[in-house]
C-alpha positions as CSV (number, residue, x, y, z in Angstrom):
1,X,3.3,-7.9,-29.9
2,X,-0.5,-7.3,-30.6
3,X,-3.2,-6.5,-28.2
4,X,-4.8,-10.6,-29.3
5,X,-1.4,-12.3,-28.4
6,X,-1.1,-10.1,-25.0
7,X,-4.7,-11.4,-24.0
8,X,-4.1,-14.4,-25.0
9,X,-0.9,-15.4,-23.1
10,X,-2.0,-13.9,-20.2
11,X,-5.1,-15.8,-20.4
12,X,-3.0,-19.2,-21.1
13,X,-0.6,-18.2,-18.4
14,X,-3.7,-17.8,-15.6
15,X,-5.2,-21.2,-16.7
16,X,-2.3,-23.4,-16.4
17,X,-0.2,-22.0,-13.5
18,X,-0.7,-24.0,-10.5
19,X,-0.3,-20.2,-8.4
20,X,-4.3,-19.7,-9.9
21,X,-5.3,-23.1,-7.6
22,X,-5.2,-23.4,-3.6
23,X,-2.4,-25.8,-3.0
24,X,-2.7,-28.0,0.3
25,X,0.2,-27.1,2.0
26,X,-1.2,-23.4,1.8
27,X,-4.7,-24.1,2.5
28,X,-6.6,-23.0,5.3
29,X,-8.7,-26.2,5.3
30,X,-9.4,-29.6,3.5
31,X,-12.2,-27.9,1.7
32,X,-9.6,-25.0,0.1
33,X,-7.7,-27.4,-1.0
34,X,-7.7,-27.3,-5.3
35,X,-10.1,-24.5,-5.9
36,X,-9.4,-21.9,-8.5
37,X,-8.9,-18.4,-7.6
38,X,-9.1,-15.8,-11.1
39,X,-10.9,-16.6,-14.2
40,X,-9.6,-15.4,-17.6
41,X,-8.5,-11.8,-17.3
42,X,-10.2,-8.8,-19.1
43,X,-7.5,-5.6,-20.1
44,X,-7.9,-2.1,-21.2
45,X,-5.1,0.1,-22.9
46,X,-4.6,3.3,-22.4
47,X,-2.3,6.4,-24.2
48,X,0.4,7.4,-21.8
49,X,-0.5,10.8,-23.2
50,X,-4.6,10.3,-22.2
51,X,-5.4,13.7,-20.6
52,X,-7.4,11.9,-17.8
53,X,-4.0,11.1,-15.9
54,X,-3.3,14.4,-15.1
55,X,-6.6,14.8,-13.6
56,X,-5.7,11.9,-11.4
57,X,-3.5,15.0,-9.5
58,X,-6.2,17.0,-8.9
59,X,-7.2,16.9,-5.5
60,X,-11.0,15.9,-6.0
61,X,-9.3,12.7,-7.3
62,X,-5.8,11.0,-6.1
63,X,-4.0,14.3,-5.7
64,X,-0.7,15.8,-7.1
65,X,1.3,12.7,-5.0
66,X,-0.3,10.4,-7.7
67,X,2.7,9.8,-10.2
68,X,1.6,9.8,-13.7
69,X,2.6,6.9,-16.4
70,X,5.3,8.8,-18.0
71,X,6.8,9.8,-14.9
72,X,6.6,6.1,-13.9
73,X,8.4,5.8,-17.1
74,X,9.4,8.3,-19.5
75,X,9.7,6.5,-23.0
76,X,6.5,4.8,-22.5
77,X,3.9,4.7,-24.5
78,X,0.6,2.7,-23.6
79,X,-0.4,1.7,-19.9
80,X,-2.0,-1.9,-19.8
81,X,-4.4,-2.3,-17.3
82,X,-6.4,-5.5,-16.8
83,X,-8.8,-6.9,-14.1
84,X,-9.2,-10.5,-12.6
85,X,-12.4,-11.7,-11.5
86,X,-12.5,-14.1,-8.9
87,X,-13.9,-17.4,-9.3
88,X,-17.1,-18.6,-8.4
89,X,-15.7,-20.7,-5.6
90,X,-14.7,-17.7,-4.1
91,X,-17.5,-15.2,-4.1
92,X,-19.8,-17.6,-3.5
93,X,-17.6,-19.2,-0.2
94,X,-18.0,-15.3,0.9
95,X,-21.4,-15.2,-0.1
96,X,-22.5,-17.7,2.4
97,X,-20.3,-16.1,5.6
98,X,-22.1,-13.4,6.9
99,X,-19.7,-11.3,9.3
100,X,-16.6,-12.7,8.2
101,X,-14.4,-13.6,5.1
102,X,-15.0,-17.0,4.1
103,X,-11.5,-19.1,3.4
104,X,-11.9,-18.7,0.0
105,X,-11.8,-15.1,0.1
106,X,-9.1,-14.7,2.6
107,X,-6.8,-17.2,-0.6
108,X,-8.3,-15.4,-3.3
109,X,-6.8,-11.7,-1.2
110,X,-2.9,-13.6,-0.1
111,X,-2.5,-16.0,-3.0
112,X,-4.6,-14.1,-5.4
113,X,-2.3,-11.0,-4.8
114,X,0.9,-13.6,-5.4
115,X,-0.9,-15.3,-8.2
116,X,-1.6,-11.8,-10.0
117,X,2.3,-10.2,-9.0
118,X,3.8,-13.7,-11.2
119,X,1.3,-12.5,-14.1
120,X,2.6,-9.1,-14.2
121,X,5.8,-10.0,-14.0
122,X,5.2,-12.6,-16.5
123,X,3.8,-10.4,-19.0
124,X,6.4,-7.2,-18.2
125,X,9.6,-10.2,-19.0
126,X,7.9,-11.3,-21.9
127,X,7.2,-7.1,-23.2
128,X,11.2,-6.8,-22.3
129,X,12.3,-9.7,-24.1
130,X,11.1,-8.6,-27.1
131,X,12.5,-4.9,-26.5
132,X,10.2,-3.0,-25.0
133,X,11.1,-1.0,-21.6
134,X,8.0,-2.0,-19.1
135,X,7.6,-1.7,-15.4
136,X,5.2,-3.0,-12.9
137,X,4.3,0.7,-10.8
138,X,2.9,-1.5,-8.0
139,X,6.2,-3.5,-7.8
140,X,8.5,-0.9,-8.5
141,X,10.9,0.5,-5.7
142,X,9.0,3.9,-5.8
143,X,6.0,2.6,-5.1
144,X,4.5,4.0,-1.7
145,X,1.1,3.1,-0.3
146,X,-0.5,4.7,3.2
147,X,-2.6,2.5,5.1
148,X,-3.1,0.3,8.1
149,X,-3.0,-2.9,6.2
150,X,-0.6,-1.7,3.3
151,X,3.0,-2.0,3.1
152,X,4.6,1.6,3.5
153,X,7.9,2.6,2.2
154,X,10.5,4.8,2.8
155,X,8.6,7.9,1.8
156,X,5.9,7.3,4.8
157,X,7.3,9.8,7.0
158,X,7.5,12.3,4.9
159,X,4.0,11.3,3.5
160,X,2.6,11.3,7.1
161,X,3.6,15.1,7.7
162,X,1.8,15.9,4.3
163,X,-1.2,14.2,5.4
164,X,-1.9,11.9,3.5
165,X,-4.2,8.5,4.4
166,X,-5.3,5.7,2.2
167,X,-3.8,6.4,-0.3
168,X,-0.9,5.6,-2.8
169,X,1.4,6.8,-5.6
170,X,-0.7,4.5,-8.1
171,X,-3.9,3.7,-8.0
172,X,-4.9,0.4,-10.0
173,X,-8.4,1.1,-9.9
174,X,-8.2,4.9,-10.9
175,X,-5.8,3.9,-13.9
176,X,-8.3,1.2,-14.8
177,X,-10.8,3.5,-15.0
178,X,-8.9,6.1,-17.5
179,X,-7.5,3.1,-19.6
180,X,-11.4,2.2,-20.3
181,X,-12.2,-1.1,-18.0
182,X,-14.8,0.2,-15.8
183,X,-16.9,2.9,-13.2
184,X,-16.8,3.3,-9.5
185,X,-19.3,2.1,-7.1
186,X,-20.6,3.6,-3.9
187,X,-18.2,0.8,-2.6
188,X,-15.4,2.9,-4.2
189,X,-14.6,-0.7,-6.1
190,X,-14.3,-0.7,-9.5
191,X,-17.3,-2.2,-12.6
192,X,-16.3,-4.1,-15.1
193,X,-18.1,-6.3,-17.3
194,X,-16.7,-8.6,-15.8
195,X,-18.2,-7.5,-12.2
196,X,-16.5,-6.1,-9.1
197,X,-15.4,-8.7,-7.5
198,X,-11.3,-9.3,-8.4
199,X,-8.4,-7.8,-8.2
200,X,-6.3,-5.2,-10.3
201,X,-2.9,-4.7,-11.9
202,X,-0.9,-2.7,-14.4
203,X,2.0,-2.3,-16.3
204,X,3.4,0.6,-18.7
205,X,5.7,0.1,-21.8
206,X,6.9,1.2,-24.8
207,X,5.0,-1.0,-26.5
208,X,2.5,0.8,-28.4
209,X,-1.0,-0.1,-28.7
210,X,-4.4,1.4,-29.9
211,X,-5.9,3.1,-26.9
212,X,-9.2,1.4,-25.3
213,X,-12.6,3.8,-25.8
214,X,-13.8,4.7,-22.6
215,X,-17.5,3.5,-23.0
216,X,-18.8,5.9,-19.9
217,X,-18.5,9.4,-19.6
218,X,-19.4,10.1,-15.6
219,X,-17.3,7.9,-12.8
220,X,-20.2,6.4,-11.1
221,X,-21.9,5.7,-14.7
222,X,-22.4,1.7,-14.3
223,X,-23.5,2.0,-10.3
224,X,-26.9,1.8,-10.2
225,X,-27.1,3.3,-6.0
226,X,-29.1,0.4,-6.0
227,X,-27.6,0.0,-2.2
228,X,-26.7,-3.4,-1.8
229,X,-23.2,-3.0,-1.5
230,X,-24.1,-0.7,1.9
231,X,-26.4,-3.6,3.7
232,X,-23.7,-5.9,2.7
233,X,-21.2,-4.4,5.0
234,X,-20.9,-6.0,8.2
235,X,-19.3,-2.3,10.0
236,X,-21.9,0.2,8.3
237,X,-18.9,1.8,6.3
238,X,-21.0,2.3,3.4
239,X,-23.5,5.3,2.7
240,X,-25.7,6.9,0.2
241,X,-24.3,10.1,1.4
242,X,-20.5,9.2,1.9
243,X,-19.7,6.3,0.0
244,X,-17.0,4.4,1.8
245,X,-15.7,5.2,5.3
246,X,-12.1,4.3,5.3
247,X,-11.6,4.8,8.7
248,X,-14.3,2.4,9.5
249,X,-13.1,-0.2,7.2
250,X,-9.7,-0.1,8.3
251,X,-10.7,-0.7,11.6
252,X,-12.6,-3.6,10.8
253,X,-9.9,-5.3,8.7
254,X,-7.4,-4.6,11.4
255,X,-9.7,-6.7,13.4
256,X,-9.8,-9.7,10.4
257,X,-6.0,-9.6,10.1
258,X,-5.7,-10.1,14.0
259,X,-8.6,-13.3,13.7
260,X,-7.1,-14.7,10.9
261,X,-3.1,-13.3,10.7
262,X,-1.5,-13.6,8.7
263,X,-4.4,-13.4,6.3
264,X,-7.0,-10.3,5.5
265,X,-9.6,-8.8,3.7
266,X,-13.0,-8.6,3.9
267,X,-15.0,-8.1,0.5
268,X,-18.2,-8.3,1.7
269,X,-19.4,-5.3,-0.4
270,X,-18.4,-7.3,-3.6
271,X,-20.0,-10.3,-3.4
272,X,-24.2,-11.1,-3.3
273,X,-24.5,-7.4,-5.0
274,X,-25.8,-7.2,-8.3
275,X,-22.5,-5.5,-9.7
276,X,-20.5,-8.7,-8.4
277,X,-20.4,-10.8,-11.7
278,X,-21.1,-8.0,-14.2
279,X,-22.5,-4.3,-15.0
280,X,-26.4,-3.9,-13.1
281,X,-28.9,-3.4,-15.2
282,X,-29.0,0.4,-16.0
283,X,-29.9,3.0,-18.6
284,X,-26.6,3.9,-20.7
C-alpha cells in the first residue's frame, strides 16, 4: 500500500460513513440532527527509528513512562499519524457559546472520538489484510491514560504512587508532532495546516513508508503568542507565562461532564483563534 492509496481510503472512508454525521436518535437537539463532524483527514509518517521518540522520555517532554513505537510494536517500521479537523458546523456552534460547549462540540468530542476509533480500526484491518502487523497504541490493552476525565487502566495505581498526572503512555499529539504534522500552542493543542481545532489518532505498522520532513525546527514554531487562545478560556487556565493549567481545566471539565453527562469537553481555546482553521500568519 502507498502513502496516495492510504490517504485516499481514509479520506473515502470519512466522507461516506454515516459515524462522520450526527444521527437523530444521538442528537442532543433537532438542530444536531445531520451535521457533519471531521473533514478530510491530513497524515504525517514517521520512521519508527526517528530519534525524536526517544526524546519523548525525557522528562522535559512525556517522560520515560511514554512507550516508544517499537516497543508498541517491535517489527514495525513507520508510525502513521493523521489529524481530523472538525467541521465548520462545529467550531462555529462553539464559536457562538460563550461559557459553555455548544452541542456541536460536545458530538464532535463523543461521536467524533467513536467516529475517529472506526477509522483507525478501519485503516489498521485493511494494513493487516494485506500483511502488515499494525496496532492502534490508543486502543491497545496497554494503553494507560491519568486524568480526571480519562479512562485509567490497570496500571493507575501503580502510576499514582509514581506521580504521575495528565498524562499517558502515548501521546497523539506529541507523536504527531515528531512524525511532521504540526507545533504546539500555548493551549498545548497541536498546529496543523489544517488548524487546531480536531482530533488525533495513530497507528504503527510494518508497513514501510518514506518518512514526513518535519517543516519546523522549535515546538512552539507555528504559535504566534498572539494570546487569543488565553482570553478564550472561560476558567483563566491559559498564560503567557505557564501555558495551560491542567489542574484548572480539569476542574472545569469535571464541571461540563456533570452539566451535560454523559457528554464533555470544552474547546474553547480552539475555536475563534486565529490558529483554529490553519497556521497564523508568522515569520518561518
Amino acid at each position: 500500500m502507498k502513502i496516495e492509496e492510504l490517504m485516499s481510503i481514509a479520506s473515502e472512508f470519512l466522507e461516506t460513513s454515516p459515524d462522520n454525521y450526527i444521527k437523530k436518535e444521538d442528537a442532543i437537539s433537532e438542530k444536531s440532527v445531520g451535521i457533519k463532524i471531521f473533514e478530510s483527514p491530513i497524515f504525517a509518517f514517521g520512521s519508527i527509528k526517528d530519534e525524536y521518540f526517544k526524546k519523548l522520555k525525557k522528562n522535559y517532554a512525556i517522560g520515560d513512562h511514554f512507550n516508544l513505537p517499537i516497543e508498541w510494536l517491535p517489527e514495525g517500521k513507520t508510525v502513521i499519524s493523521y489529524f481530523l479537523p472538525f467541521s465548520d458546523a462545529v467550531k462555529e456552534g462553539n464559536s457562538k457559546c460563550i461559557t459553555w460547549p455548544s452541542e456541536e462540540w460536545l458530538h464532535g468530542r463523543i461521536e467524533g472520538q467513536i467516529m475517529l476509533n472506526k477509522l483507525s480500526l478501519f485503516l489498521r484491518n485493511k494494513l493487516i489484510n494485506e500483511e502488515y502487523s499494525s496496532i492502534i497504541p490508543s486502543l491497545d490493552d496497554r494503553f494507560w491514560s491519568k486524568g480526571k476525565n480519562d479512562i485509567y487502566s490497570k496500571e493507575e495505581n501503580s502510576n499514582q504512587k509514581k506521580g504521575l498526572s495528565f498524562t499517558s503512555n502515548w501521546s497523539e499529539r506529541h507523536v504527531a508532532f515528531v512524525c511532521g504534522l504540526g507545533t504546539f500552542g500555548l493551549s498545548r493543542g497541536l498546529i496543523t495546516k489544517k488548524g487546531i481545532a480536531g482530533r488525533f489518532g495513530s497507528i504503527i505498522t510494518e508497513l514501510e513508508l518514506t518518512p514526513t520532513k518535519r517543516e519546523y525546527k522549535d515546538i512552539y514554531e507555528y504559535c504566534t503568542k498572539c494570546g487569543e487562545c488565553i482570553s478564550q478560556c472561560p476558567v483563566d487556565a491559559i498564560s503567557y507565562e505557564k501555558g495551560k493549567n491542567h489542574e484548572i481545566c480539569s476542574k472545569f471539565l469535571d464541571e461540563i461532564k456533570t452539566k451535560f453527562k454523559p457528554r464533555y469537553g470544552c474547546g474553547k481555546c480552539q475555536v475563534n483563534v486565529s490558529c483554529e482553521s490553519s497556521i497564523p500568519l508568522n515569520e518561518y
